[in-house]
N, C-alpha and C positions, 0 to 999 in steps of 0.2 A: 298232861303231856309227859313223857320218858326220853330222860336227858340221858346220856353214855357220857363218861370222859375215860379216854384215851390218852395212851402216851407210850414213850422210852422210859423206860426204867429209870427213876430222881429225875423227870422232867417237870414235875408237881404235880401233878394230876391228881392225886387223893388232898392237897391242898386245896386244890379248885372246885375239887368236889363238894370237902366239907363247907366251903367259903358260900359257894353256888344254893350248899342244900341250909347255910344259915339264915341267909340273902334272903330267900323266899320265905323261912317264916317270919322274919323282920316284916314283910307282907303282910300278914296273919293270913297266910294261904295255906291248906294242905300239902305237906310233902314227904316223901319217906322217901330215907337215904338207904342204900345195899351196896355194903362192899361185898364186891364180888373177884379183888384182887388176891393170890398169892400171898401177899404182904398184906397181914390185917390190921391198916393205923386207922380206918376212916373215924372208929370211934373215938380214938385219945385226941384226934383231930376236931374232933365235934365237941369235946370237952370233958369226955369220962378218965380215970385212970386207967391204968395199966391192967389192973384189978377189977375196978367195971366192966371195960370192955369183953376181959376174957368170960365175963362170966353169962353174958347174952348166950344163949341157945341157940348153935347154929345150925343152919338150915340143912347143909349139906352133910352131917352127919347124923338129920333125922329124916332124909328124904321120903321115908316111908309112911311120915305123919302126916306130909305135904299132897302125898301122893294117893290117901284115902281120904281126904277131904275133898280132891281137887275132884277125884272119880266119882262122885255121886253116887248116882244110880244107870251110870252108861251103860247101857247092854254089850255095845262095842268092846269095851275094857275089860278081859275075862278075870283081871284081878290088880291088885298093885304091882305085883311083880310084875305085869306084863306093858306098863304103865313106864317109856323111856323118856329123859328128857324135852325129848321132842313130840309126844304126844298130845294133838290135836283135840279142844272139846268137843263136845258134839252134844246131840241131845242129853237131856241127863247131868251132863258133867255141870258141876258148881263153878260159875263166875264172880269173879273178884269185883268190886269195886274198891278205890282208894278210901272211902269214905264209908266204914260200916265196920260193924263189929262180927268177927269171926274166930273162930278158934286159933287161925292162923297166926293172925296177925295178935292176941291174945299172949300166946305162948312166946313168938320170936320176935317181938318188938319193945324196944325201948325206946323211950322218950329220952331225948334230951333239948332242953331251951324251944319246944315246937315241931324240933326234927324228928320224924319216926323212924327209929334206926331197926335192920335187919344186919344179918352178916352170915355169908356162908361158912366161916369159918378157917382157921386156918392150915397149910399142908404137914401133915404132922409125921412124926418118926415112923409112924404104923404104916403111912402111906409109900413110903419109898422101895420103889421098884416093884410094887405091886397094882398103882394105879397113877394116872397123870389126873392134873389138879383139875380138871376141866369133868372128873365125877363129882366133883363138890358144887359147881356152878349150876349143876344140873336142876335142884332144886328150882334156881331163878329160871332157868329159864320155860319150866313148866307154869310156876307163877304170871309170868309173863302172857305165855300165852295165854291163859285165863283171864288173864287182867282186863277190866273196863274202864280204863280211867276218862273221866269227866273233864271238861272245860274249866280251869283254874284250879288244876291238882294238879301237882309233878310227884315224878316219881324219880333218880336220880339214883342211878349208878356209876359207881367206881369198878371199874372192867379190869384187868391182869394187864399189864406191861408188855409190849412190844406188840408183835404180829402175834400175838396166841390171844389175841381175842378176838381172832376170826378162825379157830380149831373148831368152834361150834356156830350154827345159827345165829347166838342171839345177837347177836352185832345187826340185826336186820330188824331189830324189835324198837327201836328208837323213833321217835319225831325228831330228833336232832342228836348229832355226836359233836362234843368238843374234845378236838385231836390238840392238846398241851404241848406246844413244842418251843425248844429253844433255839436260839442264834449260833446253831451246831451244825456241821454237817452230818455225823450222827444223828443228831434230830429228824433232819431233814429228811435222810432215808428211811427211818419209818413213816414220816409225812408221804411219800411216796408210792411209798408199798400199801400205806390205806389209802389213798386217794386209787390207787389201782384196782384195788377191791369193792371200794363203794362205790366206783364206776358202774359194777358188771349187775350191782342189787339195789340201786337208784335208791341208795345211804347218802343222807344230807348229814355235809360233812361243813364244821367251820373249823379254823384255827383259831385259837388263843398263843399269842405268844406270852412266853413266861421269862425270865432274868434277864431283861431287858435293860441294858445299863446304855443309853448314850442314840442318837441319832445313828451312827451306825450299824448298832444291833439293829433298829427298825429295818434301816435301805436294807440290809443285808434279805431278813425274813420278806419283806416287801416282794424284793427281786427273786424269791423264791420260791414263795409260798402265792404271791398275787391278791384275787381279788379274794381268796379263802380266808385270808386273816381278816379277821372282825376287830378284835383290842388286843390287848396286851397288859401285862403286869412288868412295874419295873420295880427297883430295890426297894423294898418295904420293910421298914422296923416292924410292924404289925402280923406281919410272916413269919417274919425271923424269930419274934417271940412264940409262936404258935408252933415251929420248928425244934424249938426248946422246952416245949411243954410248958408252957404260959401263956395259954388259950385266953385274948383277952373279951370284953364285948364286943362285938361288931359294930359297934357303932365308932368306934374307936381308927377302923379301918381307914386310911388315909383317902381324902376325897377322891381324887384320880382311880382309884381303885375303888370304891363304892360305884362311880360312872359307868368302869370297865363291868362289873356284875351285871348293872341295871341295863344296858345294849345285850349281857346275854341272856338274859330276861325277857328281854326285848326281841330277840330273835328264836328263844321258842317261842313264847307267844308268835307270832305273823305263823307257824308251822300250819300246814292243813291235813287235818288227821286222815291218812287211808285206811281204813278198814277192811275194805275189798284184798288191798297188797299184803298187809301185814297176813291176811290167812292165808292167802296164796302161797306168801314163802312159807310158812309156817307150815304147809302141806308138804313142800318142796325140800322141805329140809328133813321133814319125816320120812321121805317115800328114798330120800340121798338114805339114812340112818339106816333105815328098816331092810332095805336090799344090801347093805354093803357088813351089816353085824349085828345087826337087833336080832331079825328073824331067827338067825341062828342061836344067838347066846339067848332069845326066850323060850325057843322051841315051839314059836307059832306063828301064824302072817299077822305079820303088825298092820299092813294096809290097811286090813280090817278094821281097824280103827277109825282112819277116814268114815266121816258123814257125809254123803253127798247132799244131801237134804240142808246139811245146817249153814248158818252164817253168824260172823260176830255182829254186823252190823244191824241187824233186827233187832239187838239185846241194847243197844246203844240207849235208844229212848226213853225204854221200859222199867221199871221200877225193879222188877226183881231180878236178881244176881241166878237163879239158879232156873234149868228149863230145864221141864219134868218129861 
């Protein structure tokens, strides 16, 4: 299953992330965590240094590794260059599974404690005023749609702060988004602004409330949020040392808070995977790309790309990741 957590900027979200993608391999289940945030902490979150983390190989300033493993032997794909974001596999093109060994996941992954961490990387000096950070995510979300993940694997991403994580498609790639919000009315208007959006691409959205101090933080998010909040996190010394940079065990985590994990565990599982939808947008967001700046800045009809022929869910069953 693919988790999103969302949020306002310091609402927690890359906290609930790491906790979310620990939680599961406490499991002993498959999972790989991708921060796909602006702000790169998922790793010092997950337990690495400062110094660890930066030295993962990030995705979105090797896109072009990503992007001739993903291409196979598509006929459609006349090269990597012409290979955006949002391009759709088709016959030919190599499929991911969460569970296999690939060069991909080989080069940009690191373990820590069970978690398979990726990261796109973070917005650097070079980048400014020459691109917006949303060329860096592009790597995920080519991944993405290649991706097959299986029944009792998660995959778990940490998304960029506020409404810019619907500047691209992948917000449409999830069996579930957890929208992180607090007893703010700040909060609450980005709660707003995504439920208006996941409205219109049928994004199953829950809330997690996060600094949650007292019965009246609850009523408040209750009376405003409704039947979307699921749990909630309140004052944790367990947090707060994880905030400090004193990552401790998880098992350590205060029971109330171990509960609130296992409910959102609990509600990806019940998820029921579409396959049919996820291609659909997934076309839909290439043909939005391809007409409005692809075409032009590749110098060819990207549409062509499209397979009418192909589908994700015939690969669903079948053993092999890659159709010749």
């Amino acid at each position: 299953m693919r988790v999103a957590f969302v949020g306002k900027g310091g609402s927690g979200k890359t906290t609930f992330s790491s906790l979310f993608s620990r939680y599961l391999a406490l499991q002993r289940v498959p999972v790989v965590a991708i921060d796909a945030d602006i702000n790169q902490h998922l790793g010092v979150a997950l337990g690495l240094s400062a110094g660890e983390a930066a030295a993962i190989p990030p995705l979105g300033l090797e896109i072009e590794r990503v992007k001739e493993f993903l291409r196979g032997t598509n006929p459609r794909i006349s090269s990597e260059h012409a290979m955006i974001k949002t391009t759709p596999p088709g016959h030919g093109s190599r499929l991911l599974r969460l569970v296999e060994e690939n060069p991909i996941y080989r080069y940009f992954e690191r373990e820590i404690n069970g978690v398979r961490l990726m990261v796109t990387g973070p917005f650097g000096q070079e980048d400014l005023g020459q691109r917006c950070y949303h060329s860096k995510v592009g790597a995920v979300e080519l991944l993405l749609n290649h991706l097959l993940d299986g029944k009792n694997e998660y995959l778990v991403v940490d998304m960029t702060a506020g409404a810019d994580s619907f500047a691209s498609g992948m917000f449409t790639k999830f069996d579930l988004t957890f929208l992180v919000v607090e007893p703010t009315m700040r909060s609450l208007s980005v709660y707003e602004q995504y439920k208006g959006y996941c409205r219109d691409y049928d994004v199953r959205l829950c809330v997690v409330g996060n600094k949650v101090e007292g019965e009246e933080d609850l009523a408040f998010l209750r009376e405003h949020v409704g039947a979307d909040l699921l749990t909630w996190f309140e004052r944790s010394a367990f947090v707060r040392a994880l905030e400090k940079g004193r990552p401790l065990p998880l098992e350590q985590l205060e029971v109330v808070h171990m509960q609130a994990l296992g409910e959102m565990k609990r509600m990806v599982d019940g998820c029921q995977k579409d396959w049919e939808k996820l291609y659909r947008q997934a076309l839909e967001f290439h043909r939005l790309n391809a007409l409005s700046w692809a075409n032009a800045a590749v110098g060819e009809d990207l549409l062509a790309q499209i397979d009418p022929e192909f589908s994700l869910a015939e690969h669903i069953s079948g053993g092999m990741a890659t159709h010749a």
